[in-house]
VOVEX-495254 format. One line per 2 residues: number of its first residue (from 1); their letters; for each residue x, y, z of N, C-alpha, C, O. Coordinates in Angstrom, 3 decimals, padded with zeros to 6 digits, always signed. Layout:
% VOVEX-495254
NUM	A	X Y Z X Y Z X Y Z X Y Z  ...
//
This chain:
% VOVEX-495254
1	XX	+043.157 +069.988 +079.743 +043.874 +071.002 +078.958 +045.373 +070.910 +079.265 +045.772 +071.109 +080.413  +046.279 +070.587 +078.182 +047.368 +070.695 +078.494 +048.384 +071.932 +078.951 +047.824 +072.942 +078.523
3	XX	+049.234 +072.207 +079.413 +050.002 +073.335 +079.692 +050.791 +073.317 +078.498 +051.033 +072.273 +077.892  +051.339 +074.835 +078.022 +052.127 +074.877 +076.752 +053.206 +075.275 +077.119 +053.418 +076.233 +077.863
5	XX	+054.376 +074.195 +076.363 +055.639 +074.592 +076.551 +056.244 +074.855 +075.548 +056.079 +074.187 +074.527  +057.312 +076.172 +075.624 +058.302 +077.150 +074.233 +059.568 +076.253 +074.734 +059.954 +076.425 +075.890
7	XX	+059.967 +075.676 +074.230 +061.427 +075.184 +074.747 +062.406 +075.832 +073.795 +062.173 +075.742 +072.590  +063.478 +076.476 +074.217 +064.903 +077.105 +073.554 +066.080 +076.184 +073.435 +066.472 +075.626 +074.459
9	XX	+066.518 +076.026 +072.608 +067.871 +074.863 +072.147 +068.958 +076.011 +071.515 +068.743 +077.114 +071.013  +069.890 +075.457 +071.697 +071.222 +075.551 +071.093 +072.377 +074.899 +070.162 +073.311 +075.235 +069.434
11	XX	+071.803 +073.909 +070.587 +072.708 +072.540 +070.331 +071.849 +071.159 +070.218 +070.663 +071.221 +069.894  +072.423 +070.019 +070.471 +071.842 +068.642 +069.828 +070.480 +068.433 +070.468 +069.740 +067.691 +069.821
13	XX	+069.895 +069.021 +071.814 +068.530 +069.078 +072.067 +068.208 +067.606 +072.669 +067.313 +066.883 +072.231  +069.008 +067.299 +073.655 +068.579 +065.894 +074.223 +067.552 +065.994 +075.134 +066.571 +065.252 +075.077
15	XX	+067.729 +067.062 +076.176 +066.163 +067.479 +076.776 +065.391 +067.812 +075.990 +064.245 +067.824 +076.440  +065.502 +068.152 +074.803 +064.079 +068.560 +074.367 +063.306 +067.556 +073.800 +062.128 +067.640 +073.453
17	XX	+064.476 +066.058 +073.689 +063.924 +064.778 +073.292 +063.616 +064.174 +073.847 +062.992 +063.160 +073.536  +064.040 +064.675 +075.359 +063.058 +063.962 +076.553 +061.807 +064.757 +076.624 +060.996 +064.350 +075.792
19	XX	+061.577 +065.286 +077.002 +060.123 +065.769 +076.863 +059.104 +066.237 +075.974 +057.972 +066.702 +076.106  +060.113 +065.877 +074.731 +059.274 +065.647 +073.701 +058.021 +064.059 +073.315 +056.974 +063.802 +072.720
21	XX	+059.181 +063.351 +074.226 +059.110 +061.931 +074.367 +057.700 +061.288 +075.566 +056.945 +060.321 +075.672  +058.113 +062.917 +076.453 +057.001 +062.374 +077.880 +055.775 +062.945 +077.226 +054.703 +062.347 +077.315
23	XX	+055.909 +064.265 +076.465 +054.196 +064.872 +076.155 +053.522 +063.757 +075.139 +052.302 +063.657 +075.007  +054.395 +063.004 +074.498 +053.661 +061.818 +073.384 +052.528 +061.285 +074.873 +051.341 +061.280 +074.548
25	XX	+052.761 +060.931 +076.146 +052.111 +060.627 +076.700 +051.000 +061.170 +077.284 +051.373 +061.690 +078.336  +049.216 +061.386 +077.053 +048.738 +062.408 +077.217 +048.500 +062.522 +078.708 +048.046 +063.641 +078.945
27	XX	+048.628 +061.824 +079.752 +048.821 +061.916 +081.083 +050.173 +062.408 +081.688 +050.515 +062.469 +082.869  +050.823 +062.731 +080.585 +052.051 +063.588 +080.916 +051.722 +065.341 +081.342 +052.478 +065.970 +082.083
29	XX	+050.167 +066.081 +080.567 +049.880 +067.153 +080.810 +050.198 +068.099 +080.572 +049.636 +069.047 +081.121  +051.694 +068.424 +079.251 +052.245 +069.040 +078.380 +052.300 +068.622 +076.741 +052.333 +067.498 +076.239
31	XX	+052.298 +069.692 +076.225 +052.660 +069.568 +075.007 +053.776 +070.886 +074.561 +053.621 +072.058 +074.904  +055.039 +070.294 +073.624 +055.541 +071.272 +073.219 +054.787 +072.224 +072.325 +053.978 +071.532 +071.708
33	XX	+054.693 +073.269 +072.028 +054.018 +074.023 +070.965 +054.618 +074.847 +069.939 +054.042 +075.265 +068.935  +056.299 +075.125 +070.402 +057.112 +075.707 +069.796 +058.382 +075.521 +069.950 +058.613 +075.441 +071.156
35	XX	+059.596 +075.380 +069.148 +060.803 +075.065 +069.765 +061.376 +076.127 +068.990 +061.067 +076.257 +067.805  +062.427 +077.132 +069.731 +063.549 +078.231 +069.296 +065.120 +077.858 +069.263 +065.609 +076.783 +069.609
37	XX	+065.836 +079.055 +068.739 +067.091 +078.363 +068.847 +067.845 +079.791 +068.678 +067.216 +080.750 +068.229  +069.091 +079.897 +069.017 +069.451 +080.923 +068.947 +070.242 +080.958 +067.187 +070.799 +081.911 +066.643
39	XX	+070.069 +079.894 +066.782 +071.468 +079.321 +065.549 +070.149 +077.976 +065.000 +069.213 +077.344 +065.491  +071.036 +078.157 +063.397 +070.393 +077.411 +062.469 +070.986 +076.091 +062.196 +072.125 +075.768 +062.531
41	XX	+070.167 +075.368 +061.585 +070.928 +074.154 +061.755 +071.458 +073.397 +062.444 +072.182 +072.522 +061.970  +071.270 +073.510 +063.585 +071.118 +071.972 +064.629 +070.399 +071.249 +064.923 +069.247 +071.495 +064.564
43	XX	+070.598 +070.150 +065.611 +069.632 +069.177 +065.526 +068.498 +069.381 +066.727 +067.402 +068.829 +066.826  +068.915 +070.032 +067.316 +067.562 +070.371 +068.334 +066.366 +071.013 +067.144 +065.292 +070.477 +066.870
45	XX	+066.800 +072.034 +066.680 +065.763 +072.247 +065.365 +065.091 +070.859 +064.783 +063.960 +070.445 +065.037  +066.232 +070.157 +063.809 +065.531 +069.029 +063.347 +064.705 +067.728 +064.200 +064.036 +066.808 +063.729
47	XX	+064.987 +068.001 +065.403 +064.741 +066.898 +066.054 +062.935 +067.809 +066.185 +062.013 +067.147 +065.709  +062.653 +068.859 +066.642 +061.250 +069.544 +066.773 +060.584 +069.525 +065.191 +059.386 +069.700 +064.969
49	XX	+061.429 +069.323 +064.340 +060.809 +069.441 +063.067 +060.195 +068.111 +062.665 +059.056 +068.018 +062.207  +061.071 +067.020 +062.875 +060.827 +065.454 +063.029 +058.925 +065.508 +063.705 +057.921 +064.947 +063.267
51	XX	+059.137 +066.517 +064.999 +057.981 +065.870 +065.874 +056.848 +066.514 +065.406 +055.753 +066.339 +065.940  +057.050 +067.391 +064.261 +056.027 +068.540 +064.064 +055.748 +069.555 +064.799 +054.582 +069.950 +064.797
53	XX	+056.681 +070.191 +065.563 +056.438 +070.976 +066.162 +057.068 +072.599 +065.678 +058.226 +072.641 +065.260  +056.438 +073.595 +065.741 +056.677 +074.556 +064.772 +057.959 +075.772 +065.524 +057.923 +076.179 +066.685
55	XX	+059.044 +076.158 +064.432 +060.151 +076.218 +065.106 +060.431 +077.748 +064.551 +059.837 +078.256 +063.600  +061.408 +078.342 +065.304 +061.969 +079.766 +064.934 +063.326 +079.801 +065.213 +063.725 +079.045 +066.099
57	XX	+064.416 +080.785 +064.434 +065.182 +080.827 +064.943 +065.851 +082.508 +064.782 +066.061 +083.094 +063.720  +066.116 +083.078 +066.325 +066.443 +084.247 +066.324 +067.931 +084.169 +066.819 +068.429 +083.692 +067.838
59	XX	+068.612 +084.995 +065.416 +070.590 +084.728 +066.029 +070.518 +086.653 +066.274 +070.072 +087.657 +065.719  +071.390 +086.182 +067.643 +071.605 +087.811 +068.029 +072.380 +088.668 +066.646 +072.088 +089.844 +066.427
61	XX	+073.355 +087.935 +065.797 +073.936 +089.066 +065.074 +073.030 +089.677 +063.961 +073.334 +090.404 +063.015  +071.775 +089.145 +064.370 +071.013 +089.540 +063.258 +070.016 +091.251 +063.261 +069.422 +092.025 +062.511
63	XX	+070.421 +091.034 +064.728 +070.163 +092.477 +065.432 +070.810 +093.345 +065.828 +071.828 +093.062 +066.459  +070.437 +094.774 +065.590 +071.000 +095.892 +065.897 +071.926 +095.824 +067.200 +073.082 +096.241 +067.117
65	XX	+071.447 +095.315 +068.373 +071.599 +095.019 +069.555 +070.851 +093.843 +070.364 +069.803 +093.287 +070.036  +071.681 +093.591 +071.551 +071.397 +092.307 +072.335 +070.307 +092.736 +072.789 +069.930 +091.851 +073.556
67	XX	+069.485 +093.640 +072.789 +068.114 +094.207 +073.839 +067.261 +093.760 +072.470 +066.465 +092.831 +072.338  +067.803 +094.950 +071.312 +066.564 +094.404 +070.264 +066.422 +092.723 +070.255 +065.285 +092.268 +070.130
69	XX	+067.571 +091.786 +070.387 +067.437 +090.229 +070.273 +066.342 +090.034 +070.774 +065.301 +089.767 +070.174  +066.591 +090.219 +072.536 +066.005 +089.727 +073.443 +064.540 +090.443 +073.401 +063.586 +089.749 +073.750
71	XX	+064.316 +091.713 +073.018 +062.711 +091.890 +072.426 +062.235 +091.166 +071.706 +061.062 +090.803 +071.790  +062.962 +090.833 +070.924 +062.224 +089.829 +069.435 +062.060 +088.552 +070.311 +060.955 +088.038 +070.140
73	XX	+062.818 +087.929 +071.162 +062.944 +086.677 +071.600 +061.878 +086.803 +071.987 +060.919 +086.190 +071.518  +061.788 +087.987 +073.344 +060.189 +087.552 +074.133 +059.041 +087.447 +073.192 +058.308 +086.459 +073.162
75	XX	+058.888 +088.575 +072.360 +057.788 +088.568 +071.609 +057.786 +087.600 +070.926 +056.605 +087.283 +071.072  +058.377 +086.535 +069.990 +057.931 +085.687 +069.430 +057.826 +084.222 +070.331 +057.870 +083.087 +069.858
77	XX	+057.712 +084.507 +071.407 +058.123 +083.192 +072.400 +056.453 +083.455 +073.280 +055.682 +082.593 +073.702  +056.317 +085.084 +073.324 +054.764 +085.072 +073.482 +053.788 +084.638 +072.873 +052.877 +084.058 +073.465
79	XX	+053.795 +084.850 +071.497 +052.976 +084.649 +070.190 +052.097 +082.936 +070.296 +051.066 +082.648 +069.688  +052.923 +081.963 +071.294 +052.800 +080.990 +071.248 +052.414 +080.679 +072.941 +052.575 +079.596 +073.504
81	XX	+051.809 +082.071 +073.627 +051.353 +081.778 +074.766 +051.656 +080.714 +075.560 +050.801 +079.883 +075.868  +052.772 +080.658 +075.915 +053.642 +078.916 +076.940 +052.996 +079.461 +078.283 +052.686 +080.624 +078.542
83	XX	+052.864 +078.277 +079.107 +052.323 +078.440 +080.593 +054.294 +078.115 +081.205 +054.762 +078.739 +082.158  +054.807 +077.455 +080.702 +056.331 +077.133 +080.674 +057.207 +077.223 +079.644 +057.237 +076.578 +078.596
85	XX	+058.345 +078.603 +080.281 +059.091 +078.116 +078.835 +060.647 +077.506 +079.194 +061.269 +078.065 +080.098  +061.098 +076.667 +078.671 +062.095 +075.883 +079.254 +063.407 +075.845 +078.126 +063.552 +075.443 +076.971
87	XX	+064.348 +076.570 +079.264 +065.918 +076.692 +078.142 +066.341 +075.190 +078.499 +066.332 +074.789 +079.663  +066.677 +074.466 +077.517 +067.200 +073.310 +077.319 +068.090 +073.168 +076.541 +067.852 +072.772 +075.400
89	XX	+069.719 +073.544 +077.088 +071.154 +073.738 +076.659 +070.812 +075.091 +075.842 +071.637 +075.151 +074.930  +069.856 +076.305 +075.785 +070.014 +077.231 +075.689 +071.258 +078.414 +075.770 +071.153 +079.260 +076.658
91	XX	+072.196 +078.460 +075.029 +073.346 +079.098 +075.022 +073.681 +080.788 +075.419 +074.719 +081.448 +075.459  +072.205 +081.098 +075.686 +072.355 +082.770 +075.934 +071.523 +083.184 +076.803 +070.443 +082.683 +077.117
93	XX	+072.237 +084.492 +077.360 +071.095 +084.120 +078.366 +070.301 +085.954 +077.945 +070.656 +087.001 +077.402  +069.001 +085.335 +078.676 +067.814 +085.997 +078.237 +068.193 +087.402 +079.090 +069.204 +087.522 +079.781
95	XX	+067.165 +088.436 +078.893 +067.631 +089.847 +079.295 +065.868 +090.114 +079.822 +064.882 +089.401 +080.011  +066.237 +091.699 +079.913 +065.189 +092.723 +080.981 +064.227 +091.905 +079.646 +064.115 +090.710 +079.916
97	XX	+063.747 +092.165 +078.719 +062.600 +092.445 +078.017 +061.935 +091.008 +078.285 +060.819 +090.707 +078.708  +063.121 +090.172 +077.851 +062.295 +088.934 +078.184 +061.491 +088.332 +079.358 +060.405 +087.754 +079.410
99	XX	+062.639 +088.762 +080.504 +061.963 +088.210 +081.798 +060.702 +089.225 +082.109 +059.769 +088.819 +082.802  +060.712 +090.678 +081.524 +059.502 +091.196 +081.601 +058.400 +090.298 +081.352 +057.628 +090.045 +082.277
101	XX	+058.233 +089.777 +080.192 +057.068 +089.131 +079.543 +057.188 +087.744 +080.372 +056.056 +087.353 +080.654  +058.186 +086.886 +080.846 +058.155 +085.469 +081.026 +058.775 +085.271 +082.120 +058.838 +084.065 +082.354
103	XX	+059.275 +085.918 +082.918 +059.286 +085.622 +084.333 +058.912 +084.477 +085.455 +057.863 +083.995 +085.027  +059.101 +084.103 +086.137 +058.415 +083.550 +087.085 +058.158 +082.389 +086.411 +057.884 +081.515 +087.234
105	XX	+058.121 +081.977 +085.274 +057.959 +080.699 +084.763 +058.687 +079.816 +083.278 +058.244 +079.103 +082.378  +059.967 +080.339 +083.665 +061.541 +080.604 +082.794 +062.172 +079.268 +083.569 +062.748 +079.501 +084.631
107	XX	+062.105 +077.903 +083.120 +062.895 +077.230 +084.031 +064.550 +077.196 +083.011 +064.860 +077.741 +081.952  +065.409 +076.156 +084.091 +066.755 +076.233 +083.270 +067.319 +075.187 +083.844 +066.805 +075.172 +084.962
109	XX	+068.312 +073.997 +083.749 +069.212 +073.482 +084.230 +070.013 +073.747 +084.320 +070.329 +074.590 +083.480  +071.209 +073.329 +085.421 +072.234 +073.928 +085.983 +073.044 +072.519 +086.772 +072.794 +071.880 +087.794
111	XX	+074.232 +072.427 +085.606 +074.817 +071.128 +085.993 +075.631 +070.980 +087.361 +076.766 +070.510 +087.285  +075.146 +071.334 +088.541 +075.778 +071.211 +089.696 +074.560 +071.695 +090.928 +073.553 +072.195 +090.426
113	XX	+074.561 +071.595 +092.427 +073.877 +071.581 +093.062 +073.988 +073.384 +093.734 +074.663 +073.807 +094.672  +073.094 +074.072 +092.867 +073.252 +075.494 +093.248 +072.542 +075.342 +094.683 +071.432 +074.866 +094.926
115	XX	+073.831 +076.069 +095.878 +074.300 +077.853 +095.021 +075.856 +077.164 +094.560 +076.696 +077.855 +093.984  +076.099 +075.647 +094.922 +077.603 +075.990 +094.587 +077.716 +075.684 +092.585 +076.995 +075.401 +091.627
117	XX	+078.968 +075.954 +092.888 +079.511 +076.204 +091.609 +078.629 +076.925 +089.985 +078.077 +076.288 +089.089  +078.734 +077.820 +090.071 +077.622 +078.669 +089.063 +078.578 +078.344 +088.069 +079.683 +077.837 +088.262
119	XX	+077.972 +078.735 +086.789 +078.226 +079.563 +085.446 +078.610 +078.293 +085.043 +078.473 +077.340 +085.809  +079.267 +078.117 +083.471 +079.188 +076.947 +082.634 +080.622 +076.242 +083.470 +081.203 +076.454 +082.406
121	XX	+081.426 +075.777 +084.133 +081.858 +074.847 +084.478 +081.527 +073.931 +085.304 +082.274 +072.952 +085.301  +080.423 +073.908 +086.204 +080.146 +073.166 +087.442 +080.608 +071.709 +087.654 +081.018 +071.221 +088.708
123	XX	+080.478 +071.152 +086.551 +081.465 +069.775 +087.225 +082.668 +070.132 +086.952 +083.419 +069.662 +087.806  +083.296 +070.814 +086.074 +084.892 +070.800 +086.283 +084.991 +071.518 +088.029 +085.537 +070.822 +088.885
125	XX	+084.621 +072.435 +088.289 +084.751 +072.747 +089.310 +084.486 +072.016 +090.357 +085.251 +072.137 +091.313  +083.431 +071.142 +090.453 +083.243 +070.380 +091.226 +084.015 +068.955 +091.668 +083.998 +068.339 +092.734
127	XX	+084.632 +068.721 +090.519 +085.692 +067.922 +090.606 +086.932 +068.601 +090.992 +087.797 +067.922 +091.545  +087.151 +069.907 +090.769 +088.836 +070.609 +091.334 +088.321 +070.545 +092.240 +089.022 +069.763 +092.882
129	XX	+087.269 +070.903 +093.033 +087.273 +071.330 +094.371 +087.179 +069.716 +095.181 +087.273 +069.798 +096.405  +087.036 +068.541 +094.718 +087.140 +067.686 +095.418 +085.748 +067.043 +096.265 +085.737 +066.154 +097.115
131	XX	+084.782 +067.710 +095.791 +083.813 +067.216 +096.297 +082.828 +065.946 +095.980 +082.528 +065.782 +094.797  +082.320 +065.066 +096.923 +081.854 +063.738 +096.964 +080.574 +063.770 +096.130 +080.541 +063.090 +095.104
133	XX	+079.553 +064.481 +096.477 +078.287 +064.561 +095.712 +078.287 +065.776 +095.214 +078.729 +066.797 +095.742  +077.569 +065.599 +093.753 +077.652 +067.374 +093.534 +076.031 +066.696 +092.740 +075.360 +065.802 +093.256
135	XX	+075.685 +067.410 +091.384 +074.640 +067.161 +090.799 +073.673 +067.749 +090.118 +074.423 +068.670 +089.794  +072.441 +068.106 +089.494 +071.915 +069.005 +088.640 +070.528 +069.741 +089.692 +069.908 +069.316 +090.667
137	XX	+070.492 +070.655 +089.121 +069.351 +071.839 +089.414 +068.321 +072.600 +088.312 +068.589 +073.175 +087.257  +067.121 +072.383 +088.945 +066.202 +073.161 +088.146 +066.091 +073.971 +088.029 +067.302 +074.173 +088.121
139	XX	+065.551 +075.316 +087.800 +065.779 +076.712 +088.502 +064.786 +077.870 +087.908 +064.674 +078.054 +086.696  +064.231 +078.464 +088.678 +063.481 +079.633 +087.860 +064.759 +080.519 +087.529 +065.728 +080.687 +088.270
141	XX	+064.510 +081.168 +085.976 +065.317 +081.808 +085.676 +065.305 +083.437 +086.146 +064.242 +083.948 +085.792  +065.926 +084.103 +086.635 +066.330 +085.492 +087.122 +067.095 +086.278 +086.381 +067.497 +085.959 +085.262
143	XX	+067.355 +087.394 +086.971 +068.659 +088.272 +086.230 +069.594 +088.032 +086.565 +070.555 +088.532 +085.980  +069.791 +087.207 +087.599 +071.096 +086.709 +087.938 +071.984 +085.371 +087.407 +071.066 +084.566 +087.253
145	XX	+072.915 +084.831 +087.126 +073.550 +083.839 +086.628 +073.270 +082.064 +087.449 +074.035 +081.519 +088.245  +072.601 +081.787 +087.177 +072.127 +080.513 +088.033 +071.671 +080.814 +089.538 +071.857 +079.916 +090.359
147	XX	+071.117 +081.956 +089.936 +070.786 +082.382 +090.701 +069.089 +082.461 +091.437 +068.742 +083.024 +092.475  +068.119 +081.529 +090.272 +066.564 +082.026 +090.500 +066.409 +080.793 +091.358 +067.151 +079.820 +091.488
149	XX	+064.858 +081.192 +092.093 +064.445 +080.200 +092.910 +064.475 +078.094 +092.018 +064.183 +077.618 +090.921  +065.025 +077.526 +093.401 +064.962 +076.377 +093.010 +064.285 +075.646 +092.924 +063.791 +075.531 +094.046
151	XX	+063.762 +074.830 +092.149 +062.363 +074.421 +091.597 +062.472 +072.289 +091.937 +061.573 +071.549 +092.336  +063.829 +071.965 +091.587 +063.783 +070.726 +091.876 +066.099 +070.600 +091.956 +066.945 +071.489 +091.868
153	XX	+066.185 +069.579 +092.086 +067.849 +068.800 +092.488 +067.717 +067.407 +092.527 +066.924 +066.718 +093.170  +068.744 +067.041 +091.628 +069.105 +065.408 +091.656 +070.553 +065.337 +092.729 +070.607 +066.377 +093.387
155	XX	+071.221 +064.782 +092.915 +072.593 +064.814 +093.468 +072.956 +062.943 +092.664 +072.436 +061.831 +092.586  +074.488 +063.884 +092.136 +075.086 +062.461 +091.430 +076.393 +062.696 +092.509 +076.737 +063.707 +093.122
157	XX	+076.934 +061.399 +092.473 +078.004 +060.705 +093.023 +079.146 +061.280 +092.169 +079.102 +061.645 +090.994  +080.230 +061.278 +093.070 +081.852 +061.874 +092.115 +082.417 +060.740 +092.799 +082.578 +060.488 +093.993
159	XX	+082.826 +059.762 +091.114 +083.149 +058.192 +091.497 +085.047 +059.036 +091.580 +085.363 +060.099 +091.047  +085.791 +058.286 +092.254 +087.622 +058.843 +092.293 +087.918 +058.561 +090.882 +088.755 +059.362 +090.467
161	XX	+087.524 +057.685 +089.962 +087.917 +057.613 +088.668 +087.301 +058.866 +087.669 +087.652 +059.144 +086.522  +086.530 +059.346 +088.296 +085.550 +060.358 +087.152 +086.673 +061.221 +086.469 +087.491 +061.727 +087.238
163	XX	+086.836 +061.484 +084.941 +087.109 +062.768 +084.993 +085.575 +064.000 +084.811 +084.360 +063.975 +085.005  +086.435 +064.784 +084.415 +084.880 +066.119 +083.882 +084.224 +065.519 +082.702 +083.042 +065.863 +082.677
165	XX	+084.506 +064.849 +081.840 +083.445 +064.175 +080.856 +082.378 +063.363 +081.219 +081.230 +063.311 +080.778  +083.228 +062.417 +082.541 +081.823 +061.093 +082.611 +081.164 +061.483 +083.479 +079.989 +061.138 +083.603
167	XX	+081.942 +062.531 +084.521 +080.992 +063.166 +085.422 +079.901 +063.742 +084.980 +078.785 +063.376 +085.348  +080.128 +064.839 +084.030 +079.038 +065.604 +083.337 +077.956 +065.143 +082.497 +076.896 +065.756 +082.370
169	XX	+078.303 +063.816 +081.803 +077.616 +062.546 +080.990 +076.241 +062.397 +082.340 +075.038 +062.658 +082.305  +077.209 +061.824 +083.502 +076.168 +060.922 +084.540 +075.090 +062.401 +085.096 +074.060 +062.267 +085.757
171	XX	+075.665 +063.749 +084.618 +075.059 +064.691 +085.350 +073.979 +064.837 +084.121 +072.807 +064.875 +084.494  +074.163 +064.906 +083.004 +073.018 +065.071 +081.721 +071.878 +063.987 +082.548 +070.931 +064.309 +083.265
173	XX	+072.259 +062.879 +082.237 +071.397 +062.103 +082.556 +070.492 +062.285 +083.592 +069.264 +062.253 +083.512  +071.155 +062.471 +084.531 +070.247 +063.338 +085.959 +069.485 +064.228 +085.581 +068.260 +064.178 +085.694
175	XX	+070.005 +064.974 +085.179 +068.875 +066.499 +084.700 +067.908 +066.399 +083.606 +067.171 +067.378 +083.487  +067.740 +065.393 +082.743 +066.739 +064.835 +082.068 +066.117 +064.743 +083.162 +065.429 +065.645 +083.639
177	XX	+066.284 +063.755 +083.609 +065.031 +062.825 +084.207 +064.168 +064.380 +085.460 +063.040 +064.868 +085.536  +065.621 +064.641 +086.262 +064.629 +066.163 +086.744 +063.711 +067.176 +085.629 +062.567 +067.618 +085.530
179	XX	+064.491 +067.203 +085.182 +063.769 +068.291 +084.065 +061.527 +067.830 +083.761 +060.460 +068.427 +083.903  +062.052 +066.333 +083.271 +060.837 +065.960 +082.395 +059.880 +066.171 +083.862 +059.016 +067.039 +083.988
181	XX	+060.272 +065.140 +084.931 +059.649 +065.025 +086.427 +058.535 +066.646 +086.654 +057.334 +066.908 +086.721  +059.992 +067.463 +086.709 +059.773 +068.654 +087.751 +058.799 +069.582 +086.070 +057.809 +070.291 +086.251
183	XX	+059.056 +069.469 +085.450 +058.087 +070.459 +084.395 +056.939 +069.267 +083.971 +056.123 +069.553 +083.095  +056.920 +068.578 +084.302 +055.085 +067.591 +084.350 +054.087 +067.909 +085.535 +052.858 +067.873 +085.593
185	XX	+055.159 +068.267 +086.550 +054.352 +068.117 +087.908 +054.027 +069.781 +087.779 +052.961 +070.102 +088.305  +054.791 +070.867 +087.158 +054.296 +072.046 +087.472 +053.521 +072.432 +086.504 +052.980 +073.537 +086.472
187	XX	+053.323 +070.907 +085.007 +052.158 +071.420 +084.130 +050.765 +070.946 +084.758 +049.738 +071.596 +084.955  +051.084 +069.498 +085.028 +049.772 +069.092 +085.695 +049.277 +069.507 +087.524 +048.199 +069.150 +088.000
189	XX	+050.100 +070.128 +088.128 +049.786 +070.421 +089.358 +049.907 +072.087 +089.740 +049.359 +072.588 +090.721  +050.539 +072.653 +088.993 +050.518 +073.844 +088.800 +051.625 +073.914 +089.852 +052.182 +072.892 +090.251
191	XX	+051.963 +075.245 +090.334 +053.393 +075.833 +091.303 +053.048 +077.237 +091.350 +052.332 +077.758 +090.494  +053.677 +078.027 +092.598 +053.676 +079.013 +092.818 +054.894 +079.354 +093.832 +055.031 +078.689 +094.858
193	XX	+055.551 +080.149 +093.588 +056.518 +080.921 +094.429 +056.580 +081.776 +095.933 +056.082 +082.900 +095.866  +056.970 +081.494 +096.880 +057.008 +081.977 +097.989 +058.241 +082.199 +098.558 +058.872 +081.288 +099.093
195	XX	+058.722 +083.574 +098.472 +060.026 +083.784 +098.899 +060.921 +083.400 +098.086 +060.785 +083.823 +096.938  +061.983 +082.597 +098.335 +062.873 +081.776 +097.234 +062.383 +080.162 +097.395 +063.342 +079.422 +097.614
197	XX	+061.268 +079.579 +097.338 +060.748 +078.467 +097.914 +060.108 +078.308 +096.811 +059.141 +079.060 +096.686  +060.407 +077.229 +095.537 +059.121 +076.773 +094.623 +058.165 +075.640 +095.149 +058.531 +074.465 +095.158
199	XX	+056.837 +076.070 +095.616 +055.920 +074.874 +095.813 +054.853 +074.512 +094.393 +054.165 +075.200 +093.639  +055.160 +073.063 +094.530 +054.499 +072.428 +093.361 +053.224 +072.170 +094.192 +053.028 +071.941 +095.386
201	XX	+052.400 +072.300 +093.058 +050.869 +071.991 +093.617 +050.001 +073.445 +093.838 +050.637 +074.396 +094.292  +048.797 +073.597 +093.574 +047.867 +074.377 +093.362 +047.787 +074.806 +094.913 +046.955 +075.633 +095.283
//
């Protein structure tokens, strides 16, 4: 039995073409079942539409308020019962209602090696600040801003020529390959939480 994954896009959806790519494999132990978006017309949409996979899209201005959004979000992100649901370049971040319903199994990438450098700059920052290795993070998602238990970490190299583009390029690439890795092993081996400690495996 495969594990079901809701994946959320924003934008061009290159993780979601990686693991769209690993569930074609059925020893991979996932299948997508639904892909969301906060916005119409991008290619993360078309790229889930390509694979047949059945898609929604909820834009906050379409709601009274950011709570009603994030109700509608959880509830239609339930409807499709995910054992994982995975923001992949997801542009907003989720609220009380949602993590009510999906908690504990909300992963996210995070282009730098949390706890350092949070929120959307991490390699620019990581490059002002001068540091040698920096790199991507998995993360259960929380109420806090890149703050939930850590689930997996790549560490990329900061070559002296890098600027913030090729750095962040070599950091995508990293966080694919974590991403597909670390959400196969917690479809086919299952995971559970202890403290701030994610252990993979039943």
């Amino acid at each position: 039995m495969s594990a079901r994954l809701v994946v959320l896009v924003s934008g061009s959806g290159t993780n979601l073409q990686a693991l769209l790519d690993a569930c074609a494999d059925p020893s991979y132990g996932a299948e997508v079942v639904a892909v969301g978006a906060d916005r119409g017309g991008i290619e993360g949409l078309a790229r889930a539409e390509r694979a047949g996979v059945p898609t929604f899209v909820h834009r906050v201005k379409d709601f009274a308020t950011r709570e009603e959004w994030d109700a509608a979000l959880a509830e239609e992100v339930a409807g499709h019962r995910p054992d994982v649901v995975v923001l992949a370049g997801f542009m907003k971040l989720v609220g009380e209602a949602f993590l009510a319903a999906h908690g504990g199994r909300v992963v996210n990438t995070h282009p730098a090696l949390s706890p350092a450098f949070p929120g959307m700059q991490g390699p620019a920052d990581a490059l002002a600040y001068g540091v040698k290795v920096t790199g991507c993070t998995l993360f259960l998602v929380d109420a806090g801003v890149d703050t939930g238990a850590i689930v997996a970490q790549a560490a990329v190299p900061v070559e002296d020529d890098d600027t913030v583009e090729s750095l962040h390029e070599r950091i995508k690439g990293a966080e694919r390959t974590v991403l597909v890795d670390a959400v196969g092993r917690m479809a086919r081996d299952g995971f559970r939480v202890e403290g701030r400690r994610v252990l993979l495996g039943r």
